[in-house]
KEVOFI-469777 format. One line per 8 residues: their letters; for each residue x, z, y of C-alpha. Coordinates in steps of 0.05 Angstrom, whole numbers, m for minus. Layout:
<recs>
a) X/Z/Y | ...
</recs>
This chain:
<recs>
xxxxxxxx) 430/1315/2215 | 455/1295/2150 | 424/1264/2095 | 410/1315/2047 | 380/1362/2117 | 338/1300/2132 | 308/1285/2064 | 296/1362/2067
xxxxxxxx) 263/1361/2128 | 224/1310/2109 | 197/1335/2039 | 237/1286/2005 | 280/1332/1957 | 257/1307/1885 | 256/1239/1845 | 216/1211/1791
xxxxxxxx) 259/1157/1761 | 222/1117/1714 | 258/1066/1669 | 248/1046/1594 | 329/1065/1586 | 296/1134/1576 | 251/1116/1514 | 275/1147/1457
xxxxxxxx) 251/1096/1412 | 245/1018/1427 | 180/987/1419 | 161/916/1394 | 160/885/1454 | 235/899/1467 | 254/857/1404 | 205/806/1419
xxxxxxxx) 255/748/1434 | 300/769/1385 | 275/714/1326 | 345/710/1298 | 351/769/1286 | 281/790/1254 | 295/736/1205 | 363/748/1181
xxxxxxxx) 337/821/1183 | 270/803/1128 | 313/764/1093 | 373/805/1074 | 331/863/1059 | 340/867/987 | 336/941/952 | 327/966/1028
xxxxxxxx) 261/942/1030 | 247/1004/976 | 263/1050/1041 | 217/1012/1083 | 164/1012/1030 | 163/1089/1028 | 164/1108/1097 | 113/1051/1120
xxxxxxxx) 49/1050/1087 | 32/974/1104 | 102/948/1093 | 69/891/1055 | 39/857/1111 | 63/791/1139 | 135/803/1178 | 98/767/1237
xxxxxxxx) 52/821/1243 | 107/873/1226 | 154/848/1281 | 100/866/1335 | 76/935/1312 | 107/988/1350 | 95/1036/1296 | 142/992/1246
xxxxxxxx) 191/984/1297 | 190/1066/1308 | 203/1071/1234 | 254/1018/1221 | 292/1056/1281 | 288/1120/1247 | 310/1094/1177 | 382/1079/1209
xxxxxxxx) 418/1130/1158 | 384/1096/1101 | 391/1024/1114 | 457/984/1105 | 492/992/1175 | 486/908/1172 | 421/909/1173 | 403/961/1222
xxxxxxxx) 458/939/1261 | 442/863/1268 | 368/878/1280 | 377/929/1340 | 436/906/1371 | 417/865/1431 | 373/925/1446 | 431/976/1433
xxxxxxxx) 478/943/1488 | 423/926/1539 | 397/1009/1542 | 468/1036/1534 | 487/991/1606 | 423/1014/1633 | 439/1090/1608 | 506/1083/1642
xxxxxxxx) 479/1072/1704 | 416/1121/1702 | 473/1165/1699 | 510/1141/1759 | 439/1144/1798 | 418/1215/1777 | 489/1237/1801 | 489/1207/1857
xxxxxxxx) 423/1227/1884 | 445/1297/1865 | 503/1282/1907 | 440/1281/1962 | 410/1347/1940 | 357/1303/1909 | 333/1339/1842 | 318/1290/1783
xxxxxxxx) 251/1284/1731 | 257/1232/1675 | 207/1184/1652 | 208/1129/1605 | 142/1094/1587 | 101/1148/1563 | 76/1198/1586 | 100/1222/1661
xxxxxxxx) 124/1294/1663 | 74/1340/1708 | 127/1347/1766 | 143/1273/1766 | 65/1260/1788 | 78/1286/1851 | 156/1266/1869 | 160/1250/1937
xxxxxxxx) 208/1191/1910 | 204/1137/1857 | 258/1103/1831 | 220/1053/1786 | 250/993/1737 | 203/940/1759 | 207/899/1702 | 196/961/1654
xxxxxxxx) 220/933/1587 | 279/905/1554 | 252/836/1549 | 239/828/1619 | 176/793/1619 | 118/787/1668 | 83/827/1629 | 134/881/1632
xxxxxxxx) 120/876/1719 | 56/893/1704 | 68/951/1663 | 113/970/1711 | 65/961/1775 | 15/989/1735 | 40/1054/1721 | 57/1058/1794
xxxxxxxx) m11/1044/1819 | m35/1107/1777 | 29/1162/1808 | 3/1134/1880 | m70/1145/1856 | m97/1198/1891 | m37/1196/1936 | m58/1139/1988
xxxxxxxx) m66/1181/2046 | 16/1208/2035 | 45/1165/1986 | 115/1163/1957 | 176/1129/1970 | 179/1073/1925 | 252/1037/1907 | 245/984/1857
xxxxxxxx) 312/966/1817 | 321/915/1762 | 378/875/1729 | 333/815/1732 | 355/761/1786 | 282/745/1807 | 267/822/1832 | 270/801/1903
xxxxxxxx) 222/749/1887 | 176/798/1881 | 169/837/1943 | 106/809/1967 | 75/814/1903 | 93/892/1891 | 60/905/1957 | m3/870/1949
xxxxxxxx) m8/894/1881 | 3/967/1888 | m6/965/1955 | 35/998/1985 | 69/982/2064 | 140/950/2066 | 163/1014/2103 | 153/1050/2040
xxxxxxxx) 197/1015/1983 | 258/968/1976 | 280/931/1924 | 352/930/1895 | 383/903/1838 | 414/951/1803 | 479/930/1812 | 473/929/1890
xxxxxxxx) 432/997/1896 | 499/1037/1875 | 556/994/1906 | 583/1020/1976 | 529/1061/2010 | 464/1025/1995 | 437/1083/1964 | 449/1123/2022
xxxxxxxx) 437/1081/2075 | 357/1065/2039 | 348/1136/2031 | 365/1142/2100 | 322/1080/2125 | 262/1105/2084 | 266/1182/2102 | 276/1163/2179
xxxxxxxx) 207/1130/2189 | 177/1162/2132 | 122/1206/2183 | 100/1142/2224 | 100/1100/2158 | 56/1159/2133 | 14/1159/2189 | 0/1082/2190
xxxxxxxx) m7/1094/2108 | m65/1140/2126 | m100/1096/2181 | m107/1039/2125 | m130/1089/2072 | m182/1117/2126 | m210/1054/2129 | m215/1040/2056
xxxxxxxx) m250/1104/2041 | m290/1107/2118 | m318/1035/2098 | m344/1053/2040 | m390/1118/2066 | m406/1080/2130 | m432/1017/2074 | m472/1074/2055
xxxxxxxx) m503/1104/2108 | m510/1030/2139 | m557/1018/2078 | m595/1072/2088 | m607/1058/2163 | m629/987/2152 | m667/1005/2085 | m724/1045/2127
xxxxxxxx) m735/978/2156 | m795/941/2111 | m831/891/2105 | m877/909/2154 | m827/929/2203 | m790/857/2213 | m864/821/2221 | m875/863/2295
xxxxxxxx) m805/853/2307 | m819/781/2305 | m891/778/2326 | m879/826/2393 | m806/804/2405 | m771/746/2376 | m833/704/2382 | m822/716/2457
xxxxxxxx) m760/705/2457 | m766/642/2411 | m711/669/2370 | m706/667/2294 | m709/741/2254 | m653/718/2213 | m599/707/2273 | m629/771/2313
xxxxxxxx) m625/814/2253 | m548/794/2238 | m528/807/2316 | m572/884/2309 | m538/896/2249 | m473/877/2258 | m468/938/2307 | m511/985/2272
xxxxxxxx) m447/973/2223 | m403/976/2273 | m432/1044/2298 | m430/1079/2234 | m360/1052/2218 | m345/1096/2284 | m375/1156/2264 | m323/1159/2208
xxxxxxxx) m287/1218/2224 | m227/1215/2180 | m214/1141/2210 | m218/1173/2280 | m174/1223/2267 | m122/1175/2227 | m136/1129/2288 | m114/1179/2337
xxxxxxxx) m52/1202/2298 | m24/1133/2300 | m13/1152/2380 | 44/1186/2357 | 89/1134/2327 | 146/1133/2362 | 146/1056/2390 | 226/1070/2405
xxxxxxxx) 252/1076/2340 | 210/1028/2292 | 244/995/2236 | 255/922/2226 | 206/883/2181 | 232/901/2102 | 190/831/2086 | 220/760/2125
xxxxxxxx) 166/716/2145 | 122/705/2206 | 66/762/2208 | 8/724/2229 | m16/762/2286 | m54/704/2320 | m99/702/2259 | m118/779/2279
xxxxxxxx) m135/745/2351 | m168/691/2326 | m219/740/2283 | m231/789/2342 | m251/730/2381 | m298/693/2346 | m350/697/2298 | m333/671/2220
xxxxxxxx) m357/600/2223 | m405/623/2173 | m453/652/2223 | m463/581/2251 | m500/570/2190 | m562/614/2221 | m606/581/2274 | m598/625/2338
xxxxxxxx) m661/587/2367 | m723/561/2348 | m747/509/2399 | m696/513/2450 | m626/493/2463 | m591/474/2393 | m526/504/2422 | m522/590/2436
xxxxxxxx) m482/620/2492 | m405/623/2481 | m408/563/2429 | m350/518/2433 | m362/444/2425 | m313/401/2405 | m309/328/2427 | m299/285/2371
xxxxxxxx) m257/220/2379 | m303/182/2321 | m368/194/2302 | m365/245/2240 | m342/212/2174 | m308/160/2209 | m242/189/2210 | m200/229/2264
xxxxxxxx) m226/291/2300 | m172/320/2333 | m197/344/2410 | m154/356/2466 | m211/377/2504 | m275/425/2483 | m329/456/2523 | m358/525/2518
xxxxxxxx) m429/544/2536 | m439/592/2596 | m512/586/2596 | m553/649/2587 | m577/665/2520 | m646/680/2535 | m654/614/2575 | m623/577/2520
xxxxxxxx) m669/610/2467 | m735/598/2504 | m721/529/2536 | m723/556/2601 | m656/523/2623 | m669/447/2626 | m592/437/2629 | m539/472/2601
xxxxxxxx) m478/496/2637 | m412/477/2598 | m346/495/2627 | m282/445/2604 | m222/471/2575 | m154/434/2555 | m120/448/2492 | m56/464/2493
xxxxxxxx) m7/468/2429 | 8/545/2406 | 82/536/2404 | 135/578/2443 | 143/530/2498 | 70/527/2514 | 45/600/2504 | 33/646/2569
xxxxxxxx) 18/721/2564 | m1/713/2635 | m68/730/2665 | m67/683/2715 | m100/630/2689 | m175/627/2649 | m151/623/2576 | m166/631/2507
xxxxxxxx) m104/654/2471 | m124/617/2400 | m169/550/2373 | m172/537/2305 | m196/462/2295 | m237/452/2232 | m168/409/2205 | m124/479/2204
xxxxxxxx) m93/460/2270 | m80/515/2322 | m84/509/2399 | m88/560/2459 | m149/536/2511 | m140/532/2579 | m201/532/2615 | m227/497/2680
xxxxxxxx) m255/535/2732 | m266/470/2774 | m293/432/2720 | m367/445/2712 | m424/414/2679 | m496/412/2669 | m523/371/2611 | m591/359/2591
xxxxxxxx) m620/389/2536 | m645/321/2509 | m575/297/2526 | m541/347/2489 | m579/349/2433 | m562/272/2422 | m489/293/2436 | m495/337/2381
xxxxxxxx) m523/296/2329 | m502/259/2266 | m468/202/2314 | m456/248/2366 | m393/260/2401 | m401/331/2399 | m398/387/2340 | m403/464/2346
xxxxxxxx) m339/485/2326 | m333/560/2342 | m379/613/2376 | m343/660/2416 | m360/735/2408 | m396/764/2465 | m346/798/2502 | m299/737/2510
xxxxxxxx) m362/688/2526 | m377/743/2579 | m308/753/2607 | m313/661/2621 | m376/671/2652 | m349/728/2695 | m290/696/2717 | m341/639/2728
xxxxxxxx) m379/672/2777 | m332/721/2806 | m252/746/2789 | m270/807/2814 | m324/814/2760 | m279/801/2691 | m300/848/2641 | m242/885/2605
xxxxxxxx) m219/864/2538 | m166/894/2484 | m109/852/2506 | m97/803/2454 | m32/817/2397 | 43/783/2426 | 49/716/2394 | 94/700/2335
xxxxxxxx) 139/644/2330 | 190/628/2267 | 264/609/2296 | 324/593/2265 | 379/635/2283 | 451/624/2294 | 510/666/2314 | 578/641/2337
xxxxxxxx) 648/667/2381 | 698/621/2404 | 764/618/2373 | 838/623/2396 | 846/555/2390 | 781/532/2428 | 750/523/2360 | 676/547/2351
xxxxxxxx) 665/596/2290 | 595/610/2271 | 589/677/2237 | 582/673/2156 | 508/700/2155 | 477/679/2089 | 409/728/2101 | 393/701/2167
xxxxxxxx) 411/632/2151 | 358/629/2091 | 307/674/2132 | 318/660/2203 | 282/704/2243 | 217/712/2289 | 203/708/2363 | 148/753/2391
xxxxxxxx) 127/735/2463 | 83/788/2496 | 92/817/2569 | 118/871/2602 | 86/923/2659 | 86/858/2709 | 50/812/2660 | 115/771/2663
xxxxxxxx) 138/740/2588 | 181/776/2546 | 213/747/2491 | 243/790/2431 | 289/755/2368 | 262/799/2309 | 300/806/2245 | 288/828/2172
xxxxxxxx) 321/891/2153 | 371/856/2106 | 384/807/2164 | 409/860/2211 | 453/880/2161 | 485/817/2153 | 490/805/2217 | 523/880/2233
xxxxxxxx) 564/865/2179 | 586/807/2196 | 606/822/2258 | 646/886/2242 | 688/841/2198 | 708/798/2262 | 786/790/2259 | 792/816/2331
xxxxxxxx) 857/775/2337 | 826/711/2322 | 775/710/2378 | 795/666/2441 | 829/724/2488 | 776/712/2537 | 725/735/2493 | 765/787/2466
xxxxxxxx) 739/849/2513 | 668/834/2502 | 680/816/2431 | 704/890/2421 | 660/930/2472 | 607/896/2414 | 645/936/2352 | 651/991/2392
xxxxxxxx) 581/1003/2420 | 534/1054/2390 | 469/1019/2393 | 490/953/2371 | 451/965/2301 | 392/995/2343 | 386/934/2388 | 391/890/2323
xxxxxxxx) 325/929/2284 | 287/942/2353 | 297/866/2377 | 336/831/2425 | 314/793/2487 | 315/718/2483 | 295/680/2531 | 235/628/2549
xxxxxxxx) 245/562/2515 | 233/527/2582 | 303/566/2598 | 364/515/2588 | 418/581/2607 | 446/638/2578 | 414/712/2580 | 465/766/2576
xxxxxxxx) 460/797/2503 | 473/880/2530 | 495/944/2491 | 509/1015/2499 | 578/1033/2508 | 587/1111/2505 | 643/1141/2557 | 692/1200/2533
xxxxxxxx) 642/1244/2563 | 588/1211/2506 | 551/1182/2571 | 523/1111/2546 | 523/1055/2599 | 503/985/2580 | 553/936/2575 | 558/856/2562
xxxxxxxx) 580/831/2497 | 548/767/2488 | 504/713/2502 | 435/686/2477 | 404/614/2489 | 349/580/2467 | 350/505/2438 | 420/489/2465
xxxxxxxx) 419/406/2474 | 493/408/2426 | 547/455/2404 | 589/435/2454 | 547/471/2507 | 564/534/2457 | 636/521/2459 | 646/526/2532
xxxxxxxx) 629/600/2534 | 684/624/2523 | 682/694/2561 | 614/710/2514 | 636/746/2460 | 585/743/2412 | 534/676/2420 | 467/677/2391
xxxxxxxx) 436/613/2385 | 357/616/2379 | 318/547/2350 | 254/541/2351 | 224/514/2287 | 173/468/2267 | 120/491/2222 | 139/457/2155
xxxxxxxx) 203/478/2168 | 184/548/2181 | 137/547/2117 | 203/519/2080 | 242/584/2106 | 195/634/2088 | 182/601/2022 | 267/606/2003
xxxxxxx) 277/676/2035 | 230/706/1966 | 287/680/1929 | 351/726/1961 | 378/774/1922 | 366/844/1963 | 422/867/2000
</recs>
């Protein structure tokens, strides 16, 4: 299918670009920084000033004010048959050769999205032209003014927030395009702003957008995954609007409830139970919320479309960086250390079932805290609340760092996939089947004090304290949980092939080298780990170009055959944007990097034409391959340097 049948196909056949190049007027603001030039133009006025006079009632105000009034700079625009050419000239030149450039190239874009059956609507930065409100497509100046200001973003982000008003549930294509050098700076900020998903806009400067076949190829990118970006678009808009009515309705549950209502609640229950109304009424209605959060229908529905992404043909992250996924886990797991706040007993056991308790290697305000082991509470809640237990079961766990080397996606062993110490630092919990015990309650509560060498950290949710005190008592009776998200890890990322003269040449990748890339370790159908290397859109295409641009010749004639079964496979660039398989970092080898070669028959077989390792000990372990082809070296980072990464790949220029 070609491009102009797929943007067809896909609804996609009309684009609103919006850029102040269209104006027909300039306003103050684009003459703002021009101070040279407003003075030279005040003070060679001379008999012109007669013309001014006439056509602009309050000519005699202060030229300070004049210089920002949009309406003086309409008229001194209009007056350029009647003022010396000198004058006019000097004032609006600047301007002049800034919006011709920018015409020039609106001209080059409109033709070549033509060129894609693409039909065009104007707009400048008044009003938007009926049909433009509901373009499928928006090719939007970001920093929408001449001067190039941060106010001119938020003009710009502004006026696309209203054309995707109304339009959440299908929005449109977004590509930003500026001649400013700090556009793809902005990425992050654009989609928080709007919002708007990554899978719905790129950023180009204008220069790049029309050299080669950038144009085509993000038209192509966008329009390919436009449905499942749409879909996921929808799920998050279901939830905005869903939360809202079930707030509503949740309110008007609870609301019936009076005064009179919580005093038997407490007098015929929670007095029993020696549990505090405040604690109770936060666990009842945090599922009444729950409940009525379900009974959304539109966020069902979105839910359930969601089933039909198609998992085999996603896109690569638009956006470098590490997405945070263990943050997710850590929030399904536990409560917000908020809740602790709330007494969950009155006269019984100062800890509640599923708390974690973290052993504290001073006594608080004395200095370090940092526990490698914790306990969690598998007592009973109802024995804890009304003192029946005169111990308190606590079952050890040991903390292990959440780094590549350390994390298992295995179920074998008792764990808790995330621990978030009170200092920010993050560990995985690996929990003790063996390693029981029973405290007293007088005991504990001493533990616990001011002095003590205890603290409540955390309180587990119910479902994961239940599924440690079912594997307690019995494997066979572990309670099913939503398998937690794969991990994420930042790497560095390096690619190499040996040389004709035994020399090592690492690939000239400037996008991966600033952004790296991302391990995520999950598991396949056997629960073993899997490990894929996960790139950035603009780092695949380095990387494929990069290694299309490989002088053949120059590779080390025992690479050569895998070196050019890699240019000519035909999934290469999917393997790149789907992720390729990297293994463990306990793994001091080399995993065979595979492609699909097709046959003269078009049958694809997979093929070797590389290498992958992880954390090679030196280069000269790199050197010695080479048969490989292509080598991919993958190093795991350490967090500052993975902040450092992230923090320089905002400042690339957008490919």
């Amino acid at each position: 299918m070609s491009l102009n049948e797929l943007l067809v196909a896909k609804g996609l056949a009309s684009a609103l670009i919006v850029d102040d190049a269209y104006d027909q007027v300039p306003r103050a603001e684009d003459l703002a920084a021009d101070d040279d030039a407003w003075a030279n133009f005040f003070a060679d006025l001379g008999d012109d000033s007669k013309h001014l006079a006439d056509a602009f009632p309050g000519f005699s105000a202060d030229p300070s004010e004049l210089r920002r009034s949009d309406e003086f700079v309409a008229v001194v625009w209009s007056l350029k048959a009647a003022l010396r050419p000198e004058l006019w000239d000097g004032l609006f030149d600047r301007y002049l050769r800034t919006s011709q450039g920018d015409r020039e190239y609106l001209e080059r874009l409109e033709a070549a999205l033509r060129g894609f059956g693409v039909d065009i609507v104007r707009a400048g930065r008044g009003t938007v032209p009926e049909q433009g409100k509901t373009a499928p497509i928006i090719f939007a100046d970001l920093f929408l003014g001449s001067a190039q200001s941060e106010q001119d973003i938020e003009t710009s982000i502004g006026r696309l927030r209203a054309l995707i008003g109304g339009r959440e549930k299908r929005p449109p294509l977004v590509v930003l395009m500026s001649r400013s050098a700090r556009l793809a700076e902005k990425k992050k900020y654009f989609r928080d702003s709007v919002p708007l998903l990554s899978a719905l806009f790129r950023v180009h400067t204008k220069q790049s957008l029309l050299e080669g076949a950038t144009l085509r190829q993000t038209l192509e990118r966008l329009a390919r995954h436009y449905d499942d970006a749409i879909r996921l678009a929808a799920f998050i808009q279901s939830w905005d609007v869903g939360l809202e009515s079930a707030k509503n309705r949740f309110l008007s549950t609870i609301r019936r409830l009076d005064l009179a209502d919580y005093g038997q609640i407490r007098r015929l229950l929670l007095d029993f139970e020696d549990q505090p109304i405040g604690s109770y009424l936060l666990d009842v209605f945090d599922r009444v919320l729950q409940h009525q959060i379900e009974a959304d229908p539109d966020t069902i529905a979105a839910a359930e479309a969601l089933n039909l992404v198609d998992a085999n043909r996603y896109p690569p992250p638009y956006i470098a960086g590490t997405p945070d996924l263990q943050d997710l886990v850590y929030q399904c797991i536990y409560q917000n250390p908020q809740r602790l706040v709330v007494k969950s007993a009155e006269g019984g056991a100062p800890v509640s079932f599923g708390d974690i308790l973290i052993k504290r290697a001073a006594p608080l305000g004395a200095g370090a805290a940092q526990a490698e082991e914790v306990l969690v509470v598998l007592t009973p809640a109802c024995d804890l609340a009304r003192a029946g237990a005169k111990r308190v079961l606590l079952m050890s766990g040991t903390c292990e760092d959440l780094s590549p080397k350390t994390w298992s996606y295995k179920s074998s062993a008792v764990r808790t996939p995330i621990l978030k110490f009170p200092d920010g630092r993050r560990v995985w919990v690996r929990w003790n089947l063996k390693d029981l015990r029973a405290m007293p309650l007088d005991e504990l509560t001493t533990a616990l004090g001011a002095q003590g060498e205890l603290s409540v950290g955390l309180r587990l949710r119910d479902g994961q304290a239940l599924e440690l005190q079912q594997r307690l008592l019995s494997d066979l009776g572990r309670v099913g949980l939503v398998a937690p998200m794969p991990a994420t890890f930042p790497v560095a990322v390096e690619m190499y092939f040996v040389a004709g003269d035994d020399t090592l040449t690492r690939l000239p990748l400037t996008v991966v080298n600033t952004e790296g890339g991302v391990c995520y370790m999950g598991r396949d159908a056997a629960s073993n780990s899997v490990t894929k290397l996960v790139l950035s859109e603009s780092a695949c295409q380095d990387v494929f170009d990069a290694t299309s641009q490989i002088d053949i010749n120059a590779v080390h004639a025992s690479a050569r055959p895998a070196m050019q079964r890699l240019r000519d496979s035909v999934t290469f660039a999917t393997l790149l944007e789907t992720g390729i398989d990297v293994p463990p970092p306990s793994k001091t080898g080399w995993s065979v990097l595979q492609t699909g070669l097709a046959n003269e028959q078009g049958e694809i077989s997979q093929v070797s034409v590389g290498l992958v390792r992880r954390n090679p000990e030196s280069l000269d372990v790199i050197t010695q391959m080479r048969t490989g082809g292509l080598l991919i070296v993958v190093k795991d980072l350490q967090p500052e340097t993975a902040a450092a990464m992230a923090a320089n790949a905002g400042a690339l220029t957008p490919d």
